[in-house]
C-alpha positions in Angstrom: -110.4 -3.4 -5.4 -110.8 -7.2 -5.5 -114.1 -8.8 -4.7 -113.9 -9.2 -1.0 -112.8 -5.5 -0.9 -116.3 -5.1 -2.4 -117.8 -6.6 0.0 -116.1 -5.4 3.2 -115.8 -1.9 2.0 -119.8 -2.1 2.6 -120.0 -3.9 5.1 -120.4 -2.1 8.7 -119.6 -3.6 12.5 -122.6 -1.5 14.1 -121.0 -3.1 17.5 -118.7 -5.5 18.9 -118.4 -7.3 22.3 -116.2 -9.7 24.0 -115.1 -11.3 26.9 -112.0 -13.3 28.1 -113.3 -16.4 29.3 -111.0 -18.5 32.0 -111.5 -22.3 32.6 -111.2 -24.8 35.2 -112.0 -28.6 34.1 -114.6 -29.6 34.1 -116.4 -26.9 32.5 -118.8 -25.7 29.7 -120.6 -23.1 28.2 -123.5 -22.9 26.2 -124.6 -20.2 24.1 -128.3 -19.0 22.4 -128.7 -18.5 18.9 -128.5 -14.4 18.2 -129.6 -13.6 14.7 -127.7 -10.7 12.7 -124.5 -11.8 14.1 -121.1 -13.3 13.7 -119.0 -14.9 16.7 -115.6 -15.4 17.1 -112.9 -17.0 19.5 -109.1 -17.2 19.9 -107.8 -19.9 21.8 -104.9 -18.8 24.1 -104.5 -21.9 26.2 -105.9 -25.3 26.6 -108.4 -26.7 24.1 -111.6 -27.5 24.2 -114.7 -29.1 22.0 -116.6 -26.6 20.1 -120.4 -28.3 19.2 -123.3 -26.0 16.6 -126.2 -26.6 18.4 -129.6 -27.7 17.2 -129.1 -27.4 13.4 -129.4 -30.4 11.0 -126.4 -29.6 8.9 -123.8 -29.0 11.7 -120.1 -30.6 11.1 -119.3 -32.9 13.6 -118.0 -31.8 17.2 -114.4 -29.9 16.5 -111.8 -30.2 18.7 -109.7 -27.0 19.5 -106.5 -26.3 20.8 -104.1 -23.3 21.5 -103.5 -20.6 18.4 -106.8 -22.0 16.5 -109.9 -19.6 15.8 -113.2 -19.9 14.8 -115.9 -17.7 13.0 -119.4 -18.7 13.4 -121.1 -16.1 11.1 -124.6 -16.6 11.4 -125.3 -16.4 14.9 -125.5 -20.2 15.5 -125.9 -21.6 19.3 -123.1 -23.1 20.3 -121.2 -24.9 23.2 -117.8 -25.1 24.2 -116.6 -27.4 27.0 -113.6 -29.3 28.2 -114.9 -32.6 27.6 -117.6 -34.0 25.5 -119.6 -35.1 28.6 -118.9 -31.9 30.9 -121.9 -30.2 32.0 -122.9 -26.4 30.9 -124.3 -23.3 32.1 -125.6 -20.5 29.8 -123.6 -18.0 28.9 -125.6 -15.0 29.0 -125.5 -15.9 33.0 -122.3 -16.1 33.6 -121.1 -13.0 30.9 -123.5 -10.8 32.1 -122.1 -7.8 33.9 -118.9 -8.9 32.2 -118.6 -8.2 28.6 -115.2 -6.6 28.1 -113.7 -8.2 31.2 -112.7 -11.6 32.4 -115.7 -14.9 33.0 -114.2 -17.2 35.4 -116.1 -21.0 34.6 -115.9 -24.6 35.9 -114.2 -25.9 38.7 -112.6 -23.6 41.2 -109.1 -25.4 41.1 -107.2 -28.7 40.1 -108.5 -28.7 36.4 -106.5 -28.4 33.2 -106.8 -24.5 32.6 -108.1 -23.0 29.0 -108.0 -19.6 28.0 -110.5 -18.2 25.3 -110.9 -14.9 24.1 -114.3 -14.8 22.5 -116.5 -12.0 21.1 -119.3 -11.0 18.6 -120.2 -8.7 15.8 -123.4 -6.9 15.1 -123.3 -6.4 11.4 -125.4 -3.9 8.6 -127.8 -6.5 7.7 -127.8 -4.5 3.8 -123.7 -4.5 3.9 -123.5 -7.5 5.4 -125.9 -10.3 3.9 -124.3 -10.9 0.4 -121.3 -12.1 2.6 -122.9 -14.0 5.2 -124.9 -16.0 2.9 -121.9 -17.6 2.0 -120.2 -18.4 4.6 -120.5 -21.9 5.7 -121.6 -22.7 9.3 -118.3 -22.5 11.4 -114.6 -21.4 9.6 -111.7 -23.1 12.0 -108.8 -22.2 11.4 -105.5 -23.8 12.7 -102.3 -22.0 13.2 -100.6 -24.5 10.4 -102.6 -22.5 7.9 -100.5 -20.5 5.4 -101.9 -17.6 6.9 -100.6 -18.6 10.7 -98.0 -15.7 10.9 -100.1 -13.2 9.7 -103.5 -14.1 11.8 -101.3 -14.5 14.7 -100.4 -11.3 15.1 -103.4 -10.0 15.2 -104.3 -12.5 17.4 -101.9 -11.8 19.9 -102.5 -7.9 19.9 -105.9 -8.9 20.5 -104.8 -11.1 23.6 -102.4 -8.5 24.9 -105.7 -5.7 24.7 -108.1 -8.0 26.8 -105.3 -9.0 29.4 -103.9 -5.6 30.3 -106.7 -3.0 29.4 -105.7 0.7 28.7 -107.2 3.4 28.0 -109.5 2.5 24.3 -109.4 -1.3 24.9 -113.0 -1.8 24.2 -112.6 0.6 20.7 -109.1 -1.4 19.9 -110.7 -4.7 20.6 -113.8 -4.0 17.9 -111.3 -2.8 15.2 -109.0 -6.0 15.8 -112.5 -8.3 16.0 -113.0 -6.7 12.3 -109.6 -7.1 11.1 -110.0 -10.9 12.1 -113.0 -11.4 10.9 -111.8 -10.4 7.2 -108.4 -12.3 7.7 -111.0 -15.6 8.2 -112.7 -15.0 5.1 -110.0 -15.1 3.3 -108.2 -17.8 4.9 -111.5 -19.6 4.2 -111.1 -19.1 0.4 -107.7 -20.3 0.1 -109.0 -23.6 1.7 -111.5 -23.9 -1.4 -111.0 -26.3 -3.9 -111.1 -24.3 -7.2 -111.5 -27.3 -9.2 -114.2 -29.6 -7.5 -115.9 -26.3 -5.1 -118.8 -24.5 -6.4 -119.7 -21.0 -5.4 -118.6 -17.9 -5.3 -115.5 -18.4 -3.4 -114.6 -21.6 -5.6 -114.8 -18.8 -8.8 -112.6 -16.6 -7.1 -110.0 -19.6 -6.3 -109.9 -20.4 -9.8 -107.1 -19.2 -11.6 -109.0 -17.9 -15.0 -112.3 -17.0 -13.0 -110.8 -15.3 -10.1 -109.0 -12.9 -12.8 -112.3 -11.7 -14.4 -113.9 -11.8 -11.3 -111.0 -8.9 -10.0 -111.3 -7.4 -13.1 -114.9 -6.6 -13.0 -115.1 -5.6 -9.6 -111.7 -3.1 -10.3 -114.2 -1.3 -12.7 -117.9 -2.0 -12.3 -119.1 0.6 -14.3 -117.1 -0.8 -17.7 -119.1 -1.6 -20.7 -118.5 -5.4 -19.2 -119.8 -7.7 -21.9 -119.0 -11.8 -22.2 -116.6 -11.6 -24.8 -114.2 -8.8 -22.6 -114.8 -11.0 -19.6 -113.6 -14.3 -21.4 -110.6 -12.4 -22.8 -109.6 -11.3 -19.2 -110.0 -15.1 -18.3 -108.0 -16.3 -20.7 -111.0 -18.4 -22.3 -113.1 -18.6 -25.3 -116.7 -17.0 -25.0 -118.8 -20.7 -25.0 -116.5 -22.2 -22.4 -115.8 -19.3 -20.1 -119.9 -18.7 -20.0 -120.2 -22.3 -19.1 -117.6 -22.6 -16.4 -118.4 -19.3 -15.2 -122.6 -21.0 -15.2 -121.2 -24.0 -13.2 -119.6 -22.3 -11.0 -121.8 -19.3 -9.5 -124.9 -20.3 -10.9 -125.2 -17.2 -12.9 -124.4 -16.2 -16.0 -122.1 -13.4 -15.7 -124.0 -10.5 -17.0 -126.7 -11.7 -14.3 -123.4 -11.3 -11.9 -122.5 -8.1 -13.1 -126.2 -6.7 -12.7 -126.7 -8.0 -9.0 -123.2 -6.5 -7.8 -124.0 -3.5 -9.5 -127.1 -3.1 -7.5 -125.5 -4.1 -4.3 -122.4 -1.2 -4.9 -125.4 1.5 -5.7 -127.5 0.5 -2.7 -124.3 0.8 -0.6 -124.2 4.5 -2.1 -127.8 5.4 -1.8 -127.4 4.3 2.2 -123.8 5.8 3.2 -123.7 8.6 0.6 -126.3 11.9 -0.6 -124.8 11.6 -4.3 -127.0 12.7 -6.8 -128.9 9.7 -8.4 -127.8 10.3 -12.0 -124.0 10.3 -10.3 -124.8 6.8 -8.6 -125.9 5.5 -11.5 -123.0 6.2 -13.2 -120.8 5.2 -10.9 -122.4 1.6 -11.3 -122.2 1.3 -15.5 -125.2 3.2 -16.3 -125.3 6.5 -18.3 -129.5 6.5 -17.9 -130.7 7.4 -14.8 -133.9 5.6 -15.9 -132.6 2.5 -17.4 -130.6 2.1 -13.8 -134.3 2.8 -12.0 -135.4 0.3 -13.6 -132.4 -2.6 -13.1 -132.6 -0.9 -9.2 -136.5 -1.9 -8.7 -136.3 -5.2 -10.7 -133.8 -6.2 -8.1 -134.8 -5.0 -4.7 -138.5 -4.3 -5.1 -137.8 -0.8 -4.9 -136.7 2.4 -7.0 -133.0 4.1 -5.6 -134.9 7.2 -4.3 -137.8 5.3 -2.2 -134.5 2.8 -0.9 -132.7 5.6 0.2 -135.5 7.2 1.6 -136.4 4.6 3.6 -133.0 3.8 4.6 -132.4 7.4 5.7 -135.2 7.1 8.2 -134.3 3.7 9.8 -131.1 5.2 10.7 -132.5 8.7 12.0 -134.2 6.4 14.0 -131.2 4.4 15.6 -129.2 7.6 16.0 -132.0 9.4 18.0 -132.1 6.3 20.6 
C-alpha cells in the first residue's frame, strides 16, 4: 500500500453523474458551485476556455483542446465556452432531464463543433476530506503528460460508454469516473516539484521522503519511531526530521499519529471489528491509550464515532 492507496482505499463515490455535452459556436455554459463534490471533463473534440468562477485565488482562464482533462475537486463554479466573450446559460437548465444522455448547446448549425464528456462525484465527506484538502483548485491535464497512454484509455472507454449506451452504461461510466479521478491525482503528483514544492505531495515526490512515506503507510501499526524512519530515507535523524518539518509541516510522529487515526476511523465506519482489534491494527497494543490518541484527534472516542456514524448511514439507506 503506498500513500494514495491509503487514501483511496477509504475513500467512497456515494454517486456519480454525467452527461455528454455537444456544441455549436457560439456557446457556453455555466455551472453553480456544489459543495461535497469533484467534477470532471474529457475533451473529445474542439476546445474550449475553462474559467473558476467567483474565487479570489483562481488560475487564469485555461484553454482546452482535444484529449485534455480536468478535475475540479472541490465543487468550484465554473464556465466553459467557445470563446472568451460567448454568452452562457446555466447548466442545471439545459442538463436537466439529461444526466446520463447527450446536452445539445449554442448555435443550431455553422459553428466549430466541441465535444465534452463531463460528470461529477459525490464523495464520503470522512474518506474523502484528507484528499480533497489537498488538491489545488483545477488539475489539467494534457495528453503530452507522461501518463497520456495510460489516461487515454480510460478516456476513450469512457467516450465509447456515453456514445453507444448498453445495458450498465450508467454503473460502467461511475467506475471509469473513479478510475479517472485517481489517475489525475497521480498525474498531479508527478507534476510536483520535489525540490522547491511543499506539501504532502511534494514529500511524496521526493526521492528520500517518498520512501519513508511508502514505508510507513506499508505498515502503520510498526513501532515507527524517527530514527527507523530516517534510516528508511536514507538520512541522518536531525536532517531527515527537518526536511521531513519543511516539507509537511509536521513532525513525523505527528504524521504517523493523524494517519493512524484516519485508517481507524475508516474501520470504525466500514467495519464491526472489535475495538481492541482496530486498535491494533493502527500501532496500538492499549485499547485505552488508542481512546485517548482517537478523542485527542476527532473530539470523539472510537465507540461514540462509530456510533454515530452507524446511524447517519441507517439513515441514508432507509431513504
Amino acid at each position: 500500500m503506498d500513500p494514495l492507496d491509503d487514501v483511496f482505499q477509504a475513500m467512497r463515490v456515494e454517486d456519480a453523474l454525467y452527461a455528454r455535452l455537444e456544441a455549436t459556436a457560439p456557446w457556453g455554459l455555466k455551472t453553480r458551485r456544489v459543495d461535497g463534490t469533484a467534477r470532471f471533463g474529457l475533451m473529445l473534440r474542439g476546445g474550449c476556455w475553462l474559467t473558476l468562477d467567483d474565487e479570489p485565488d483562481a488560475p487564469p482562464p485555461v484553454a482546452l483542446a482535444a484529449g485534455d482533462c480536468f478535475v475540479i475537486p472541490h465543487g468550484r463554479p465554473y464556465t466553459l465556452r467557445d470563446a472568451p466573450r460567448s454568452p452562457t446559460v446555466n447548466c442545471v437548465d439545459v442538463i436537466a432531464g439529461n444526466v446520463g444522455g447527450v446536452v445539445r448547446v449554442g448555435a443550431d448549425e455553422g459553428g466549430a463543433q466541441t465535444s465534452i464528456v463531463s460528470g461529477w462525484f459525490h464523495f464520503d465527506p470522512e474518506g474523502a476530506g484528507p484528499l480533497l484538502a489537498l488538491l489545488p483548485p483545477l488539475i489539467h491535464i494534457r495528453m503530452d503528460h507522461e501518463r497520456a497512454q495510460l489516461l487515454q484509455s480510460t478516456l476513450q472507454v469512457l467516450a465509447m460508454e456515453t456514445t453507444q449506451r448498453g445495458l450498465g452504461s450508467g454503473l460502467v461510466v461511475s467506475r471509469l469516473a473513479d478510475i479517472l479521478f485517481m489517475q489525475a491525482v497521480r498525474a498531479h503528483v508527478e507534476s510536483v516539484d520535489a525540490e522547491t514544492g511543499t506539501g504532502w505531495f511534494a514529500a511524496l515526490a521526493d526521492r528520500r521522503l517518498g520512501a519513508a512515506l511508502r514505508r510507513l503507510h506499508q505498515d502503520l501499526a510498526a513501532g515507527w519511531t524517527v530514527e527507523s524512519l530516517a534510516v528508511a530515507a536514507g538520512m541522518s535523524r536531525s536532517a531527515f526530521a527537518l526536511r521531513f518539518k519543511d516539507k509537511i509541516g509536521q513532525s513525523p510522529l505527528d504524521y504517523l499519529t493523524r494517519w493512524r487515526m484516519f485508517r481507524a476511523s475508516h474501520l470504525l465506519r466500514r467495519t464491526e471489528q472489535p475495538m481492541a482489534t482496530v486498535a491494533g491494527q493502527v500501532g496500538y497494543e492499549s485499547e485505552a491509550a488508542f481512546n485517548k490518541a482517537f478523542k485527542r484527534l476527532t473530539g470523539l472516542a472510537p465507540g461514540a464515532y462509530r456510533r454515530q456514524h452507524g446511524a447517519a448511514r441507517d439513515a441514508l439507506m432507509s431513504r
